[in-house]
Backbone bond lengths (Angstrom), bond angles and torsions (degrees), N, CA, C in turn:
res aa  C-N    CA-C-N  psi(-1)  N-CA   C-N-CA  omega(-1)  CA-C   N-CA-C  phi
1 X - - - 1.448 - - 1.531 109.64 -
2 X 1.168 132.14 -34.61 1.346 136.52 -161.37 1.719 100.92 -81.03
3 X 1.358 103.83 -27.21 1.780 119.09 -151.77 1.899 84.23 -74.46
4 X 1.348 102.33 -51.01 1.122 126.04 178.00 1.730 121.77 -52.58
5 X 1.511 117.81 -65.56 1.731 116.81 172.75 1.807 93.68 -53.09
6 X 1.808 138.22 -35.61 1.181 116.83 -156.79 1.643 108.13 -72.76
7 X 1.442 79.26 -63.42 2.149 89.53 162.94 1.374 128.73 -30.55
8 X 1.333 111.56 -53.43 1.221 96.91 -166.46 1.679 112.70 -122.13
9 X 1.424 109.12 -6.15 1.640 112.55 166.21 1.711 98.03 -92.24
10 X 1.639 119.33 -34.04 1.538 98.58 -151.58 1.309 119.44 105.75
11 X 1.694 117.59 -28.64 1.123 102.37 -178.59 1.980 122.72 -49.55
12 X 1.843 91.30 172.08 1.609 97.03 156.06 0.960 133.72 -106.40
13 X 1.084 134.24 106.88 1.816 148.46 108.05 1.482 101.79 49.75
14 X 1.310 156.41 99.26 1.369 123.83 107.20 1.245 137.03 -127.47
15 X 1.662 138.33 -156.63 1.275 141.21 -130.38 1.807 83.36 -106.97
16 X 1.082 120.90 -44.44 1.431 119.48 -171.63 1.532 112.41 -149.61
17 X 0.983 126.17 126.66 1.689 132.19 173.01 1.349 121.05 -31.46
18 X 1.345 109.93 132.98 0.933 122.74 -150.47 1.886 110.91 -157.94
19 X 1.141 112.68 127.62 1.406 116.20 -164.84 1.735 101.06 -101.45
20 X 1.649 118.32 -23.18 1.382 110.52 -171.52 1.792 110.61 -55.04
21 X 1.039 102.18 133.17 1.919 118.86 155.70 1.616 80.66 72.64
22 X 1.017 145.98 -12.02 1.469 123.44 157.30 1.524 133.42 -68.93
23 X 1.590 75.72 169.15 2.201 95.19 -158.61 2.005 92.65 -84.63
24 X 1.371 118.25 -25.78 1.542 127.63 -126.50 1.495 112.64 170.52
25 X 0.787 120.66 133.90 1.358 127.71 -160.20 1.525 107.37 -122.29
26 X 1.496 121.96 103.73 1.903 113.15 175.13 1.071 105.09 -99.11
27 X 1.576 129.81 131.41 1.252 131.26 156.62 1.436 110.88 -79.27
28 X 1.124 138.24 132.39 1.589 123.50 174.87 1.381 111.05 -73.27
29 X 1.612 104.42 -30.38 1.403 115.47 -173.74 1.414 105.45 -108.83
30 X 1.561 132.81 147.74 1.404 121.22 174.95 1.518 96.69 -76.47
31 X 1.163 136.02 -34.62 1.634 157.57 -162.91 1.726 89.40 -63.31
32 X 1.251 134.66 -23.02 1.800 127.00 165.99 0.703 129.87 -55.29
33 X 1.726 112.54 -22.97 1.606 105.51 -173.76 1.435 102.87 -76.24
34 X 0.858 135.64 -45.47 1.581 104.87 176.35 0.971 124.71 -29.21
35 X 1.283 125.72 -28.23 1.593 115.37 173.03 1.330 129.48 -87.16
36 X 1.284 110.86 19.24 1.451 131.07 173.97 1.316 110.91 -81.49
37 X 1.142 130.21 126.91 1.209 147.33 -167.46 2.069 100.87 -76.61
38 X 1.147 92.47 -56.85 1.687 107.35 177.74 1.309 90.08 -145.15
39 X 1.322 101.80 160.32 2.008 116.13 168.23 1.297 107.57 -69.16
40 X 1.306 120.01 129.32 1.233 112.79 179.32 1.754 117.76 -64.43
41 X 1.596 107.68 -164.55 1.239 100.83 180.00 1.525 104.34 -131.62
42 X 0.840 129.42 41.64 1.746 145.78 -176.13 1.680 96.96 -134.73
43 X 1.332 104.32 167.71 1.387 123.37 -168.14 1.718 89.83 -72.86
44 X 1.791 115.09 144.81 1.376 122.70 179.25 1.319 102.85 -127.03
45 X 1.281 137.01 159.01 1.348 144.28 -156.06 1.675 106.33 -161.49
46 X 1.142 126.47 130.69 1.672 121.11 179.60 1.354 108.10 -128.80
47 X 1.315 124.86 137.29 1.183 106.35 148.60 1.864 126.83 -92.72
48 X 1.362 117.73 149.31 1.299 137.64 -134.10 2.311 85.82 -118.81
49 X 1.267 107.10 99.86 1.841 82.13 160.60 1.265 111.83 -107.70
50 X 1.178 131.96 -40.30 1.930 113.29 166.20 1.624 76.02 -164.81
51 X 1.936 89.84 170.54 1.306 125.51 -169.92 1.199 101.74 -96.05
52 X 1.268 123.42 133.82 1.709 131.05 172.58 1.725 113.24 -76.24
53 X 1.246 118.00 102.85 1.659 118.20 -142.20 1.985 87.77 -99.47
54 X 1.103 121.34 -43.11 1.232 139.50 149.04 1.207 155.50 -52.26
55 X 1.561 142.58 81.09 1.650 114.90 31.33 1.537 96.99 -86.37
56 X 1.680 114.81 146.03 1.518 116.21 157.91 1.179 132.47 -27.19
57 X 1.428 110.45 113.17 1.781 123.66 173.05 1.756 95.82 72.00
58 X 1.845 105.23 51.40 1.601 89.81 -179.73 1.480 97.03 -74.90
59 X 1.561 120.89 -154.17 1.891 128.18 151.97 1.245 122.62 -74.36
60 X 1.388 128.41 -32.61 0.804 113.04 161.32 1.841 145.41 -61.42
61 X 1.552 90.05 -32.88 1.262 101.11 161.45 1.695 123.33 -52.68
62 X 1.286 88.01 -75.81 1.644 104.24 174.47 1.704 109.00 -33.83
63 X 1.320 101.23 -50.03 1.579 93.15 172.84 1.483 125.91 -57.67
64 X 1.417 115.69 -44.19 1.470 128.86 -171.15 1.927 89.16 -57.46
65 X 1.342 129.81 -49.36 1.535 127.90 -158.27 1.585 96.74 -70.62
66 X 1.103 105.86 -28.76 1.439 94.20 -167.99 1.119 121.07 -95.55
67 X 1.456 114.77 -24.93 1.835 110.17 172.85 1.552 82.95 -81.75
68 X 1.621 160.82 -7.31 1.136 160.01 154.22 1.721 91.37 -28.33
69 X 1.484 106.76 -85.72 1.242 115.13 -165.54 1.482 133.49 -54.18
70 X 1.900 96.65 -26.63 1.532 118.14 159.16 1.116 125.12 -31.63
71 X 1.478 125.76 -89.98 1.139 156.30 -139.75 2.203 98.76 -77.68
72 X 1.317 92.13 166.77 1.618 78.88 168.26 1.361 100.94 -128.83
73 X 1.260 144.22 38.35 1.138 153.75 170.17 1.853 120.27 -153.51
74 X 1.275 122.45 113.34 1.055 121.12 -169.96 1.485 129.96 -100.04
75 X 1.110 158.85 66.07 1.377 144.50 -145.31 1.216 138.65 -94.42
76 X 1.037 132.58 163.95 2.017 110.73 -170.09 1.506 103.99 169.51
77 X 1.503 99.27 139.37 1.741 97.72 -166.96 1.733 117.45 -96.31
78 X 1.644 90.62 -2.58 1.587 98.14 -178.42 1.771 96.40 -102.40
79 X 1.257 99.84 160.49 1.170 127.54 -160.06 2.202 98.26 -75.33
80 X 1.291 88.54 -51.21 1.438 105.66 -156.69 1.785 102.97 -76.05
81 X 1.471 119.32 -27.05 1.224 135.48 165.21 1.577 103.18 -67.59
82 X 1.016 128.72 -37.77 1.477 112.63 -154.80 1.566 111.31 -99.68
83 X 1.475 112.98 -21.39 1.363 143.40 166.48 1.883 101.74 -63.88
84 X 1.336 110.34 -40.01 1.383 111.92 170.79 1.493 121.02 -69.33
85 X 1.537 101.59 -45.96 1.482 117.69 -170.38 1.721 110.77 -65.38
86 X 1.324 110.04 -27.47 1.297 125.59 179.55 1.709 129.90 -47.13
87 X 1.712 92.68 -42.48 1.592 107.44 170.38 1.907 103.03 -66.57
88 X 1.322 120.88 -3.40 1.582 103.28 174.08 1.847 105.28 -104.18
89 X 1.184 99.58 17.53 1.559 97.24 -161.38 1.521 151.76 118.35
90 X 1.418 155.08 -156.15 1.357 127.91 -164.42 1.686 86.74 -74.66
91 X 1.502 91.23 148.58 1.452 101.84 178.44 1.872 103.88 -166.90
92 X 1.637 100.69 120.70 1.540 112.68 -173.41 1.540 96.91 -112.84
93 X 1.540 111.40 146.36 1.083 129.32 149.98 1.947 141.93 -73.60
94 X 0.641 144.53 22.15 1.247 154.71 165.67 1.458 115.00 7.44
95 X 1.356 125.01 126.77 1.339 119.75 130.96 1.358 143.14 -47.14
96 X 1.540 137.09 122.31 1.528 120.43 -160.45 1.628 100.89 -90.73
97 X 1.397 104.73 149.90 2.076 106.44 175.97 1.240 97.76 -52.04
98 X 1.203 121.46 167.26 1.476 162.96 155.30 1.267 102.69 -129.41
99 X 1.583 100.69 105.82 1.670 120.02 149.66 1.201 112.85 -48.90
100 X 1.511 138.34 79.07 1.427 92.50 -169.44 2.016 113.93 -97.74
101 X 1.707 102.50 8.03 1.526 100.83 173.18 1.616 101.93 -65.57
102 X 1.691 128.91 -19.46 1.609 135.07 -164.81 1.686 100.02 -95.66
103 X 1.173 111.69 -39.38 1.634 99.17 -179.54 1.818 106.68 -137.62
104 X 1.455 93.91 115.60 1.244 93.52 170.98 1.776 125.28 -134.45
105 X 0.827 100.91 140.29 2.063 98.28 175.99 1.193 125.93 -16.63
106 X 1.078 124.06 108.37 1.687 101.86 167.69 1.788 107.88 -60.04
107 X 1.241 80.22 162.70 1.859 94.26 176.12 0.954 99.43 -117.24
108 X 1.707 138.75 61.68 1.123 152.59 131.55 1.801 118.73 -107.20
109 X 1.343 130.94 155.86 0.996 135.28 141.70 1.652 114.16 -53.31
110 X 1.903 96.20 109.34 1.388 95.10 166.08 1.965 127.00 -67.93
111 X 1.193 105.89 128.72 1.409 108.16 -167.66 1.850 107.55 -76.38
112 X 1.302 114.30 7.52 1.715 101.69 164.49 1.839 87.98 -154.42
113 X 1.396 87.93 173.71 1.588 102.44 172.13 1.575 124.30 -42.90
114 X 1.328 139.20 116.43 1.429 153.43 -176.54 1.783 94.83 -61.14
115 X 1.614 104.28 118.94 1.450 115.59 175.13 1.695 93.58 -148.57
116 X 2.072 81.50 121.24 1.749 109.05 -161.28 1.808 84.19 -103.60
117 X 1.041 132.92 127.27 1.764 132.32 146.05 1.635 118.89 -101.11
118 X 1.265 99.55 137.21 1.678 119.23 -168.05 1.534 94.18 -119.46
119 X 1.384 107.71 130.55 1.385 126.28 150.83 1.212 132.41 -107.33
120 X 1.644 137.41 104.59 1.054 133.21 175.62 1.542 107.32 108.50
Protein backbone atom coordinates (compact mmCIF):
# COMPACT_ATOMS: atom_id res chain seq x y z
CA UNK A 1 0.00 0.00 0.00
CA UNK A 2 2.62 2.58 0.81
CA UNK A 3 4.67 1.53 -2.57
CA UNK A 4 1.43 2.44 -4.02
CA UNK A 5 0.10 6.16 -2.18
CA UNK A 6 4.20 7.01 -3.14
CA UNK A 7 3.86 6.07 -6.89
CA UNK A 8 0.99 7.15 -7.70
CA UNK A 9 -0.24 10.01 -5.15
CA UNK A 10 3.49 11.26 -4.50
CA UNK A 11 3.15 10.87 -1.14
CA UNK A 12 6.17 10.65 1.59
CA UNK A 13 7.67 7.62 2.72
CA UNK A 14 8.85 7.29 6.23
CA UNK A 15 10.54 5.01 8.87
CA UNK A 16 7.99 5.99 11.65
CA UNK A 17 4.98 8.47 11.90
CA UNK A 18 5.35 11.49 12.02
CA UNK A 19 3.12 14.66 12.10
CA UNK A 20 6.07 17.36 11.27
CA UNK A 21 5.36 19.60 7.92
CA UNK A 22 2.32 17.40 7.35
CA UNK A 23 -1.19 18.02 5.84
CA UNK A 24 -2.56 14.37 7.46
CA UNK A 25 -1.10 11.75 8.90
CA UNK A 26 -1.56 7.76 7.32
CA UNK A 27 -0.76 5.06 9.46
CA UNK A 28 -0.64 2.01 7.16
CA UNK A 29 -0.92 0.09 10.25
CA UNK A 30 -3.44 1.12 13.10
CA UNK A 31 -0.63 -0.85 15.38
CA UNK A 32 1.82 2.75 14.61
CA UNK A 33 0.44 4.65 16.89
CA UNK A 34 2.46 3.53 19.40
CA UNK A 35 5.01 5.14 17.89
CA UNK A 36 3.57 8.39 18.28
CA UNK A 37 5.22 10.41 20.50
CA UNK A 38 1.83 12.51 21.26
CA UNK A 39 -1.32 12.42 18.89
CA UNK A 40 -0.80 14.66 16.49
CA UNK A 41 -2.86 17.69 15.78
CA UNK A 42 -3.80 17.40 12.00
CA UNK A 43 -6.36 15.04 10.63
CA UNK A 44 -5.11 11.04 11.30
CA UNK A 45 -6.25 8.20 9.18
CA UNK A 46 -5.27 4.28 9.83
CA UNK A 47 -5.52 1.57 8.05
CA UNK A 48 -7.52 -1.23 10.00
CA UNK A 49 -6.73 -5.27 8.68
CA UNK A 50 -8.79 -7.29 11.26
CA UNK A 51 -9.37 -7.29 15.01
CA UNK A 52 -7.57 -9.85 17.18
CA UNK A 53 -10.93 -11.44 18.66
CA UNK A 54 -8.71 -13.99 20.62
CA UNK A 55 -8.16 -14.35 23.90
CA UNK A 56 -11.03 -11.78 25.08
CA UNK A 57 -10.08 -8.13 25.74
CA UNK A 58 -6.40 -9.25 24.56
CA UNK A 59 -3.89 -5.73 23.73
CA UNK A 60 -4.09 -5.99 20.75
CA UNK A 61 -7.61 -5.75 20.52
CA UNK A 62 -8.04 -3.03 22.95
CA UNK A 63 -5.56 -1.26 20.90
CA UNK A 64 -7.24 -1.72 17.44
CA UNK A 65 -10.75 0.07 19.40
CA UNK A 66 -8.96 2.71 20.50
CA UNK A 67 -6.81 4.13 17.78
CA UNK A 68 -10.59 3.07 16.16
CA UNK A 69 -11.96 5.93 18.11
CA UNK A 70 -8.73 8.11 17.56
CA UNK A 71 -8.32 8.75 14.22
CA UNK A 72 -11.06 10.57 12.08
CA UNK A 73 -10.82 8.43 9.17
CA UNK A 74 -10.96 4.69 9.23
CA UNK A 75 -9.94 2.25 6.46
CA UNK A 76 -10.17 -1.46 5.72
CA UNK A 77 -10.34 -3.71 2.73
CA UNK A 78 -12.73 -6.27 4.22
CA UNK A 79 -16.16 -5.67 4.11
CA UNK A 80 -17.07 -7.00 7.63
CA UNK A 81 -14.18 -4.82 9.37
CA UNK A 82 -15.20 -1.67 7.92
CA UNK A 83 -19.00 -2.13 8.60
CA UNK A 84 -17.58 -2.53 12.25
CA UNK A 85 -15.20 0.35 12.10
CA UNK A 86 -18.06 2.55 11.02
CA UNK A 87 -19.85 2.83 14.51
CA UNK A 88 -16.45 5.00 15.45
CA UNK A 89 -16.91 7.20 12.48
CA UNK A 90 -16.00 8.13 8.69
CA UNK A 91 -14.90 4.87 7.58
CA UNK A 92 -14.11 3.68 3.69
CA UNK A 93 -13.55 0.43 2.36
CA UNK A 94 -10.88 0.10 -0.24
CA UNK A 95 -9.59 -2.31 -2.54
CA UNK A 96 -5.81 -3.26 -1.73
CA UNK A 97 -3.01 -2.74 -4.95
CA UNK A 98 -1.92 -5.65 -6.71
CA UNK A 99 1.59 -5.41 -7.90
CA UNK A 100 0.84 -7.26 -10.55
CA UNK A 101 4.53 -6.65 -12.52
CA UNK A 102 5.70 -8.52 -8.58
CA UNK A 103 3.23 -11.39 -8.57
CA UNK A 104 1.96 -12.99 -11.36
CA UNK A 105 0.29 -16.53 -12.44
CA UNK A 106 2.21 -18.98 -13.69
CA UNK A 107 1.04 -20.10 -17.10
CA UNK A 108 1.31 -23.53 -16.13
CA UNK A 109 -1.15 -25.94 -14.57
CA UNK A 110 -0.41 -25.94 -10.92
CA UNK A 111 0.40 -29.64 -10.09
CA UNK A 112 -1.27 -29.62 -6.33
CA UNK A 113 -3.80 -27.43 -4.60
CA UNK A 114 -3.00 -23.36 -4.70
CA UNK A 115 -2.08 -22.25 -0.92
CA UNK A 116 -1.90 -18.19 -0.79
CA UNK A 117 -0.45 -16.95 3.04
CA UNK A 118 -1.18 -13.35 4.22
CA UNK A 119 0.61 -11.55 6.86
CA UNK A 120 -0.84 -8.71 8.58
Amino acid sequence: MARALARVLGWNLVAAPTASGADVLYLLAYFEAQKLKSWPRIPVAAYFTHREEQPPNNAKARLYDKVAKQVQLRIATCRMYAEALSQYGPTVQVAPPLERDRFVIAKRKPSRELVVGLSG
